[in-house]
C-alpha positions in Angstrom: 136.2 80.7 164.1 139.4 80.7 162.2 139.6 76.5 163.5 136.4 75.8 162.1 137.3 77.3 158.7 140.3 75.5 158.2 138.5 72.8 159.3 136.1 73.1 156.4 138.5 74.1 153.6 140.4 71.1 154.5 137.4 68.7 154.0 136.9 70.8 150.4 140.0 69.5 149.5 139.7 66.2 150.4 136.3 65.7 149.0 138.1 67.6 145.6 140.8 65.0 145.5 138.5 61.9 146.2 136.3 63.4 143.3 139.0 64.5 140.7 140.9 60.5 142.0 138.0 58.8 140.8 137.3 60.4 137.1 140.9 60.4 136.5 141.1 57.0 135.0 137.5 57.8 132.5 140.7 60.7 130.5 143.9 59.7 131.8 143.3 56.0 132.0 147.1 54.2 133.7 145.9 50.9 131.9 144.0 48.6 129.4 141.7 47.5 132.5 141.1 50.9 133.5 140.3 52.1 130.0 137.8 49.3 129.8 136.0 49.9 132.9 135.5 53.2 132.0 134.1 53.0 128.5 130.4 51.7 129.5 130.4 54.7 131.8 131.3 57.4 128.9 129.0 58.9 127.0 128.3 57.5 123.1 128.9 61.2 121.8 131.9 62.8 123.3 132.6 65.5 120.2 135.3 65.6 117.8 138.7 64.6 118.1 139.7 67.5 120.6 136.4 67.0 122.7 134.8 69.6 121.5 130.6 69.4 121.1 129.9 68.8 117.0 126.2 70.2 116.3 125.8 69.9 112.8 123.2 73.1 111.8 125.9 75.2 113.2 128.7 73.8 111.4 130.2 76.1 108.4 129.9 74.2 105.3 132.2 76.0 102.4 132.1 74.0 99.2 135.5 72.8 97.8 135.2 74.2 94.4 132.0 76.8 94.3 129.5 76.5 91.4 129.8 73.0 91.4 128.0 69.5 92.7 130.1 67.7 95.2 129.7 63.8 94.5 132.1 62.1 96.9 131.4 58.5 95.2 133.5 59.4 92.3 137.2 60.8 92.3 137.1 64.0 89.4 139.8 64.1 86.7 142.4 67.2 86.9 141.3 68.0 83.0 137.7 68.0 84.5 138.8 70.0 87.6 140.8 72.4 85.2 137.4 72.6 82.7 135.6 74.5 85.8 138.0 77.0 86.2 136.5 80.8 85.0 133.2 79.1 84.6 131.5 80.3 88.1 130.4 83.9 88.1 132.8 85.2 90.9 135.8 83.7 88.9 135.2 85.4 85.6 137.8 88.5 84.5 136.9 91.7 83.9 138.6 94.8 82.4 139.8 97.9 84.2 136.6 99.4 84.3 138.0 102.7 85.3 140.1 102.7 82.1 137.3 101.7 80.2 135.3 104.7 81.3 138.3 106.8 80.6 138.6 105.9 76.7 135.1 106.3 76.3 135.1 109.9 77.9 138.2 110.1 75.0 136.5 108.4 72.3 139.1 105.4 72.5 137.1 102.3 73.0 136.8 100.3 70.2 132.5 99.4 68.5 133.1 96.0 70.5 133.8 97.3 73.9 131.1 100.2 73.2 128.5 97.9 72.4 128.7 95.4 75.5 128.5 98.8 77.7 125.6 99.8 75.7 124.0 96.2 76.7 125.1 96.4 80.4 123.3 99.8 80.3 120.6 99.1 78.9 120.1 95.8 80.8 119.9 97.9 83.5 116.6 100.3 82.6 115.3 96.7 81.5 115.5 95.5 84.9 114.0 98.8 86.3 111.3 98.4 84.3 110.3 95.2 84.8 110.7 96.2 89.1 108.9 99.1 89.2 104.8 100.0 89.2 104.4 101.3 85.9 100.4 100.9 86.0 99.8 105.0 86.0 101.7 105.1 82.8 99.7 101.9 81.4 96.6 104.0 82.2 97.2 106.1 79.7 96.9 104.2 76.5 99.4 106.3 74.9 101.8 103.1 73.7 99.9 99.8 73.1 100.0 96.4 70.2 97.6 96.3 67.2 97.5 93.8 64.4 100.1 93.0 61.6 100.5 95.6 58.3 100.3 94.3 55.0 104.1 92.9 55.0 102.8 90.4 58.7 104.8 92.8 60.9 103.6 93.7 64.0 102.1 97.2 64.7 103.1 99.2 67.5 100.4 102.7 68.3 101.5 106.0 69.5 99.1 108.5 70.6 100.5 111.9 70.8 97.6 113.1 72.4 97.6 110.7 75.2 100.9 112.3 77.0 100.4 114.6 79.4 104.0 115.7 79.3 103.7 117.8 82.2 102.0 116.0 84.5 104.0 112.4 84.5 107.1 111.3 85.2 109.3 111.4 82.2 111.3 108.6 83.9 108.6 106.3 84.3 107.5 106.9 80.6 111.0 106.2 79.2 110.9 102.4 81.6 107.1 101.9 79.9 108.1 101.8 76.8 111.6 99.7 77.3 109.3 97.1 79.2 106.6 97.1 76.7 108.5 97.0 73.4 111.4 94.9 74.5 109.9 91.6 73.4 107.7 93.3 70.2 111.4 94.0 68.6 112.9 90.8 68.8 111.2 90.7 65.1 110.6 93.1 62.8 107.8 95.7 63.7 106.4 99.4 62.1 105.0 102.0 64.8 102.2 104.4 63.9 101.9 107.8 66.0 99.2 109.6 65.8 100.0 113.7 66.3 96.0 114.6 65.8 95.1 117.4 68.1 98.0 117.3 70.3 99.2 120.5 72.0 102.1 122.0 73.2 101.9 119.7 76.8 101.9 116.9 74.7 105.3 117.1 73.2 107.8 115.7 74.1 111.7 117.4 74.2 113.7 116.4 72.1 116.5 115.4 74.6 114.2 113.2 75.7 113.8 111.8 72.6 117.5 111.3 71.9 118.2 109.7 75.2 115.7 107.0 75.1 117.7 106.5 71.6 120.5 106.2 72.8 119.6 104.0 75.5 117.3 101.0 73.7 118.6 98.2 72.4 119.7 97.7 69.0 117.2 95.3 68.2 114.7 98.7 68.7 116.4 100.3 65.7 117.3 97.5 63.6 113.8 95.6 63.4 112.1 99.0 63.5 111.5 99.1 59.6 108.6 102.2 59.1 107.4 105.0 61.1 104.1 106.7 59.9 103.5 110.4 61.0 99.7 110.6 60.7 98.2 114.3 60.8 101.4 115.6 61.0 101.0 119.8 61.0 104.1 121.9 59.5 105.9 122.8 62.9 106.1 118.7 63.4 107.3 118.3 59.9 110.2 120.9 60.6 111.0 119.8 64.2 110.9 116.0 62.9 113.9 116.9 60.2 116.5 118.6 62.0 115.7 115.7 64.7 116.5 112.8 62.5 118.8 115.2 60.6 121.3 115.9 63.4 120.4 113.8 66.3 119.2 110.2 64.7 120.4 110.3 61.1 119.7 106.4 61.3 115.4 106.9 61.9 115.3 109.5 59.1 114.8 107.3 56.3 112.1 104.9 57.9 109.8 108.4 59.3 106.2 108.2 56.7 104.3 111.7 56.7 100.2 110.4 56.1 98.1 113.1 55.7 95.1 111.2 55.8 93.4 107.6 57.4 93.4 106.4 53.5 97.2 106.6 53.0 97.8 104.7 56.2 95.5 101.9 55.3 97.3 101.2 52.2 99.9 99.9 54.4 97.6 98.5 57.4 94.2 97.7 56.5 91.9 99.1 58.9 90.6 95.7 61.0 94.4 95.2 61.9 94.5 98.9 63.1 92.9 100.1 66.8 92.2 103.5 66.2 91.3 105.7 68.9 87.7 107.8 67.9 88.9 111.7 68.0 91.9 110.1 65.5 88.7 109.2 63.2 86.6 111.8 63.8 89.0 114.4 62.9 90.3 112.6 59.7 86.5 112.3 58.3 85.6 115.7 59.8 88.9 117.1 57.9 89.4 114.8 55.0 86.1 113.5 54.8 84.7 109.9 55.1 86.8 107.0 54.2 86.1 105.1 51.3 88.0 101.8 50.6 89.2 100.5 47.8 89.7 97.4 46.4 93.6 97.7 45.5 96.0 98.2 48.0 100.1 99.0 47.5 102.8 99.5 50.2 
């Protein structure tokens, strides 16, 4: 048994020898006729350089300079590699943001630094709004577009009446109106609300009112340039004061008190006004019908 098993590992070994003798010469040729012999007998694609397998899908392809077009038929400049330098978006500097947090919790940051946070921020609730399913809230009509006032400035409705305060997401109102007025006040615009008939679930705090101040845009406040309190009672009056008094000083001298449909459409005549019908059946049912006239003033 152990004769016949030599017997076989020694044939192994020659058959090994014969095998590995004659594919020697196609990598270690010993001469210019060998290496010729052997090259119609290799394979056209023997890999890279080392003999390794090159399958192109699985290569890694990093680009030498990111945010830019490689062109290999021209050579680029060094003042034209130097020009793309800070210009991609993972090369650009920016501040110590924990610092920057820290001066503002201090008061320390200067009206520059303030306002680009107040832009990142409010970017932010602009991109939330324009994500999220905000249809429940559209149901409502509370916010919607009109016509122009007298002055060609778009008008902008309110219906006080129309927020269930208590029954919706305060969150989801706050995105509705950032994603519906955000393009009305690229331009100048006025805003009418209508407080007819409203109750106490339809008003809404006035921390709420202060944030979403604090978080629109500028543009909001800038190119807001009247607010007209129809049916306003005395409790709204005073609330309305100390909030424009000592919350938004900068909305107290735009707020309108109307009493009546007539005073409004001296500033908005009434076919470039939606009104909704308990609005005008209160007013005539109060104040009596409306009557136009033929001169109007602002």
């Amino acid at each position: 048994m152990g004769t016949d098993w030599r017997r076989w590992c020694s044939q192994c070994q020659t058959q090994r020898s014969r095998c590995s003798g004659s594919c020697c010469h196609f990598t270690f040729p010993r001469s210019e006729e060998e290496e010729r012999a052997s090259l119609p007998l290799i394979p056209a694609d023997i890999g890279n350089s080392k003999g390794e397998p090159v399958v192109p899908e699985r290569q890694i392809r990093i680009a030498e300079k990111p945010g830019t077009l490689e062109d290999d038929s021209e050579e680029e400049s060094l003042d034209s590699d130097l020009g793309q330098v800070g210009t991609h978006a993972f090369a650009r500097m920016e501040g110590d943001v924990d610092k920057q947090r820290k001066q503002i919790l201090q008061g320390q940051m200067s009206d520059v630094a303030l306002q680009k946070q107040h832009q990142r921020n409010y970017n932010r609730w602009l991109c939330r709004a324009r994500a999220e399913d905000l249809s429940d809230i559209a149901a409502l009509k509370a916010l919607y577009q009109t016509g122009v006032d007298l002055c060609g400035r778009t008008v902008m409705i309110l219906v006080g009446r129309n927020i269930p305060v208590t029954l919706i997401d305060i969150e989801k109102a706050l995105l509705y109106f950032i994603h519906v007025m955000d393009h009305i006040t690229v331009k100048e615009y006025v805003m009418v609300y209508f407080h007819t008939l409203t109750g106490e679930h339809n008003h809404l705090d006035s921390e709420f009112l202060k944030n979403l101040y604090d978080i629109v845009d500028a543009k909001f406040k800038k190119n807001l340039k009247a607010f007209y309190f129809v049916h306003p009672t005395f409790r709204s009056k005073v609330s309305t004061w100390f909030f424009t008094t000592f919350s938004v000083s900068g909305l107290k001298d735009k707020v309108r008190y109307l009493d009546t449909l007539q005073q409004l459409f001296t500033c908005i005549k009434p076919e470039q006004i939606d009104i909704p019908p308990f609005v005008l059946d209160y007013d005539a049912r109060v104040n009596g019908p409306y009557h136009p006239s033929h001169s109007s003033s602002l």
